[in-house]
C-alpha positions in Angstrom: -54.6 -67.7 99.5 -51.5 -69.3 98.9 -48.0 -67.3 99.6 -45.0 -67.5 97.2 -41.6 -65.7 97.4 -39.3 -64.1 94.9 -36.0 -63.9 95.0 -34.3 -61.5 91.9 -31.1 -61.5 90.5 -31.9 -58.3 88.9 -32.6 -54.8 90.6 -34.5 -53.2 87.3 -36.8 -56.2 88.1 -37.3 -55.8 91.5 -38.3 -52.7 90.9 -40.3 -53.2 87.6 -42.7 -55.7 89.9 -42.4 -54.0 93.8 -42.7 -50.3 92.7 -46.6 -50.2 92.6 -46.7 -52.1 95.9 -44.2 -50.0 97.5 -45.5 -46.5 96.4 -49.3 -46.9 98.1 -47.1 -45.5 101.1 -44.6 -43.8 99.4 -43.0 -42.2 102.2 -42.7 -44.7 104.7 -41.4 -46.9 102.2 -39.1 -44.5 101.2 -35.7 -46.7 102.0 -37.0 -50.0 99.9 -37.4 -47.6 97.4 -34.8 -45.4 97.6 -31.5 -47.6 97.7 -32.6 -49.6 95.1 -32.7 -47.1 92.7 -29.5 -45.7 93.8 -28.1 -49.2 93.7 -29.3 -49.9 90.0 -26.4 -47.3 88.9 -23.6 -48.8 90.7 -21.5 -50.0 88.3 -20.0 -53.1 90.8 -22.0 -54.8 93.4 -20.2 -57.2 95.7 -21.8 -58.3 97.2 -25.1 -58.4 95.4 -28.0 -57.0 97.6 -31.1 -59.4 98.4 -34.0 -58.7 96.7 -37.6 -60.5 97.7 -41.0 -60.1 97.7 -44.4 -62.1 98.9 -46.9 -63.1 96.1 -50.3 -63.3 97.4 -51.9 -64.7 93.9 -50.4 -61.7 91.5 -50.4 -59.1 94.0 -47.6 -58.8 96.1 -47.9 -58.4 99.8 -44.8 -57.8 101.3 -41.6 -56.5 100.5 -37.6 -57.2 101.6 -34.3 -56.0 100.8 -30.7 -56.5 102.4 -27.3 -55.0 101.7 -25.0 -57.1 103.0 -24.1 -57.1 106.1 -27.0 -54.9 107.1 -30.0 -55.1 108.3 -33.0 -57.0 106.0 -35.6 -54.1 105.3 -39.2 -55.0 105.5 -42.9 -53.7 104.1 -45.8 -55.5 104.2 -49.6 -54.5 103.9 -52.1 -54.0 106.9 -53.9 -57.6 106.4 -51.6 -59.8 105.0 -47.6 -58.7 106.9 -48.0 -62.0 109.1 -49.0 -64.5 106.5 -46.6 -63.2 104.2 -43.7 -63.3 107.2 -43.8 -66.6 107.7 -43.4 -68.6 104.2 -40.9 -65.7 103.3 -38.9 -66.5 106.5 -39.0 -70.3 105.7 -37.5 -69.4 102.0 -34.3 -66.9 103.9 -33.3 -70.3 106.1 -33.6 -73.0 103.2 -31.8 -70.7 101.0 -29.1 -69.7 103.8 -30.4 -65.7 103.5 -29.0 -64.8 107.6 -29.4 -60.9 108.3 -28.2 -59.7 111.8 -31.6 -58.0 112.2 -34.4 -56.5 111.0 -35.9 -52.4 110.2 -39.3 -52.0 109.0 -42.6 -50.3 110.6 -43.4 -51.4 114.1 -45.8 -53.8 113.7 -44.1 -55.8 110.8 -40.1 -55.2 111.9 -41.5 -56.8 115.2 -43.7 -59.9 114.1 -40.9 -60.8 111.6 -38.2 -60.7 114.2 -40.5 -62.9 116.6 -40.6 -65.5 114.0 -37.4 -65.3 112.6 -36.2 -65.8 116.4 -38.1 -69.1 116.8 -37.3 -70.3 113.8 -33.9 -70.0 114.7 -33.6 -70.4 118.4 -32.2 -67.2 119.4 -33.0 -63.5 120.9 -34.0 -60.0 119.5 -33.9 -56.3 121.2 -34.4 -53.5 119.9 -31.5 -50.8 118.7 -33.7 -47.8 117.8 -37.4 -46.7 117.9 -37.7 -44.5 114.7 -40.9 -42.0 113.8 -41.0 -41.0 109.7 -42.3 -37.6 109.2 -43.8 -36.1 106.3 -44.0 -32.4 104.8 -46.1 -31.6 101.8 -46.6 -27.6 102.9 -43.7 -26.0 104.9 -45.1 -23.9 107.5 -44.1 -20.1 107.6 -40.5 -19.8 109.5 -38.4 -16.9 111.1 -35.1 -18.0 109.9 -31.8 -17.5 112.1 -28.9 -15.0 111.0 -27.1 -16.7 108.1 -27.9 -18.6 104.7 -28.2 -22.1 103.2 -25.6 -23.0 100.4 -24.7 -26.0 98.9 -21.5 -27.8 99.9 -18.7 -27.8 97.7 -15.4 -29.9 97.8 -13.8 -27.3 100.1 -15.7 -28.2 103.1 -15.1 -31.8 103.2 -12.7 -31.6 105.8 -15.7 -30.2 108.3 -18.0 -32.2 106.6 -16.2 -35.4 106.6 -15.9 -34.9 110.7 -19.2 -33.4 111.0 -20.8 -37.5 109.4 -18.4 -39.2 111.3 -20.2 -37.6 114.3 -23.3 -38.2 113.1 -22.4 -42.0 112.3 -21.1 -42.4 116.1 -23.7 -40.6 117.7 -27.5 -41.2 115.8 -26.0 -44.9 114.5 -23.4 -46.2 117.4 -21.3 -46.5 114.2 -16.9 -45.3 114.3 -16.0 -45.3 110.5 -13.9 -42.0 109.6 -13.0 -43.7 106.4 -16.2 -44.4 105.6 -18.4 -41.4 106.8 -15.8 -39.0 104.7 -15.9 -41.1 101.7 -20.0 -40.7 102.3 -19.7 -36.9 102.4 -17.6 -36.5 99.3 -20.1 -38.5 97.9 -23.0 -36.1 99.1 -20.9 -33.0 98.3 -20.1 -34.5 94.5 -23.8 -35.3 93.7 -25.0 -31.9 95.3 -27.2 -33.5 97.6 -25.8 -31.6 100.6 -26.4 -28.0 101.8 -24.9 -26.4 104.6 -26.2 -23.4 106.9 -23.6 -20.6 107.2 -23.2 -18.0 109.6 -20.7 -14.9 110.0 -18.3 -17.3 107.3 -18.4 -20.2 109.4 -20.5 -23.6 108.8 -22.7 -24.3 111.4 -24.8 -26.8 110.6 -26.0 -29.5 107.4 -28.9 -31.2 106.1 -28.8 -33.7 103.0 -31.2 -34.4 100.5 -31.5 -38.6 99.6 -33.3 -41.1 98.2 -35.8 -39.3 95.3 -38.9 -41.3 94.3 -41.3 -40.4 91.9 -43.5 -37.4 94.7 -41.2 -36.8 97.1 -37.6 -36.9 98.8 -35.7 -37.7 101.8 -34.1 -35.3 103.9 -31.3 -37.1 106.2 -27.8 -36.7 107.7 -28.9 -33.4 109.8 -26.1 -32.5 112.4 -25.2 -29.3 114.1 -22.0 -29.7 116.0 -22.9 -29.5 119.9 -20.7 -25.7 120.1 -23.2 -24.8 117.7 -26.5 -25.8 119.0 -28.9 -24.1 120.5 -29.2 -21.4 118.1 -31.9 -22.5 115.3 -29.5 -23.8 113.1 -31.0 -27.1 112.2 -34.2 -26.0 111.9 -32.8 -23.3 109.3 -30.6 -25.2 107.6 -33.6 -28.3 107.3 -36.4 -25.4 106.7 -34.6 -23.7 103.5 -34.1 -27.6 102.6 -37.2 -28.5 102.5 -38.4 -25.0 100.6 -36.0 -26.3 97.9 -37.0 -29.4 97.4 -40.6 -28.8 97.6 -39.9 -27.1 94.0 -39.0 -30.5 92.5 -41.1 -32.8 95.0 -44.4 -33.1 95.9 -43.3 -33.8 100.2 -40.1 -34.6 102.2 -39.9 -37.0 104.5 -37.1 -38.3 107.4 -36.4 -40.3 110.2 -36.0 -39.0 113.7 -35.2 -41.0 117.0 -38.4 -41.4 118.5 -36.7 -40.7 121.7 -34.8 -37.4 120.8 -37.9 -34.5 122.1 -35.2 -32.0 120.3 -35.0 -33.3 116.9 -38.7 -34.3 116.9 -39.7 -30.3 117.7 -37.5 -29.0 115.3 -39.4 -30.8 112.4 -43.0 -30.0 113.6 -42.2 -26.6 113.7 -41.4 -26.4 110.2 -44.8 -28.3 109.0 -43.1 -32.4 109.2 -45.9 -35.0 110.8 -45.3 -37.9 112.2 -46.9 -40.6 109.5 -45.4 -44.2 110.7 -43.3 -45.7 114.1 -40.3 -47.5 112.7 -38.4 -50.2 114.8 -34.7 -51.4 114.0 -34.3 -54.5 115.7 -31.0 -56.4 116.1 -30.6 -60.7 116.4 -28.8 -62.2 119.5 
């Protein structure tokens, strides 16, 4: 069946004509649909984000976005990601669309980056290996010594050095500016709660990127004097329990690599549902 490609100049219609595609696997597609939406209430977009999808007939097989200058995000179904890789990959070069990498599930990050590469005559590794877990029952947990609490303006200052830490060590990214301007956003919206003990703040977890059934949790971060103590899995546990009131499941990324991070979330209930690679263009 022949393959064409969309490009839109609109995000309501991106996601008018992608959301039925992307929500068969709502979850791991939970970024494509997630930053859109967010996106859609931004007032001023410069620059504007790229928005594509496959057509296979009038069902659409694959799905891309970008926000300049980051990675190009990528979904694409079980029997049709490489046929729909290629004509979409043709359309990026003759319209000059050039992304410094590529983040998607395993299999489709991966065949998309060895194509691009040809195409173009240069190299890819890979940054990360990612696993997205999914909660739709928390398990029964014995909670640490403290309570979870919403942020509020007067813990920026901790929270603001608390992301940058995050940024730096879970992204290799050193933007102070940047992560502090992201945590006053988290603290305005109310999308960030904070586990407190004996009046201190010992550790965070964020809730991101709603969808119709279920929610993101992201941005969790105990600082290293504070580890150690079941602070995370607290603070991520009475998260969860919250947003399993509005939301059908949770779901969030870990680094595949981190045995830590990855045993805190099974103990609460999380399951690993899809490996995610982030791979970067040389």
């Amino acid at each position: 069946m022949k393959m064409t490609v969309k490009q839109y100049s609109n995000i309501s219609t991106y996601l008018s004509e992608n959301l039925d595609f992307l929500e068969k696997r709502e979850a791991v597609n939970n970024l494509l649909i997630g930053i859109p939406i967010s996106l859609k209430n931004e007032k001023v977009l410069n620059p504007f984000p790229v928005l594509l999808s496959v057509h296979a007939g009038n069902s659409i097989v694959f799905s891309a976005i970008q926000t300049p200058p980051k990675n190009l995000l990528v979904s694409g179904d079980a029997l049709n990601h490489q046929s729909a890789a290629v004509p979409l990959i043709d359309f990026m070069i003759q319209n000059n669309i050039i992304v410094p990498g590529v983040i998607g599930p395993k299999k489709v990050s991966t065949f998309f980056a060895e194509k691009w590469c040809a195409k173009n005559n240069i190299q890819w590794q890979t940054k990360y290996e990612q696993l997205i877990y999914r909660l739709d029952e928390i398990k029964e947990i014995k909670y640490t010594n403290g309570f979870c609490r919403k942020a509020k303006m007067k813990d920026l200052d901790i929270v603001g050095n608390w992301f940058h830490a995050f940024a730096k060590e879970a992204m290799d990214e050193d933007d102070r500016q940047g992560a502090i301007l992201t945590a006053e956003n988290k603290i305005t919206t109310g999308g960030l709660f904070i586990w407190e003990n004996n009046g201190r703040a010992v550790s965070m977890a964020a809730a991101s990127r709603p969808s119709r059934n279920g929610i993101a949790i992201n941005y969790v971060y105990t600082p290293a004097e504070f580890r150690g103590h079941g602070y995370a899995t607290a603070v991520v546990g009475k998260l969860t329990e919250l947003m399993l009131k509005k939301y059908r499941f949770c779901s969030l990324f870990t680094d595949q690599a981190n045995p830590t991070s990855n045993s805190i979330y099974s103990k609460i209930g999380y399951r690993p549902i899809e490996e995610f690679r982030m791979i970067e263009f040389i």
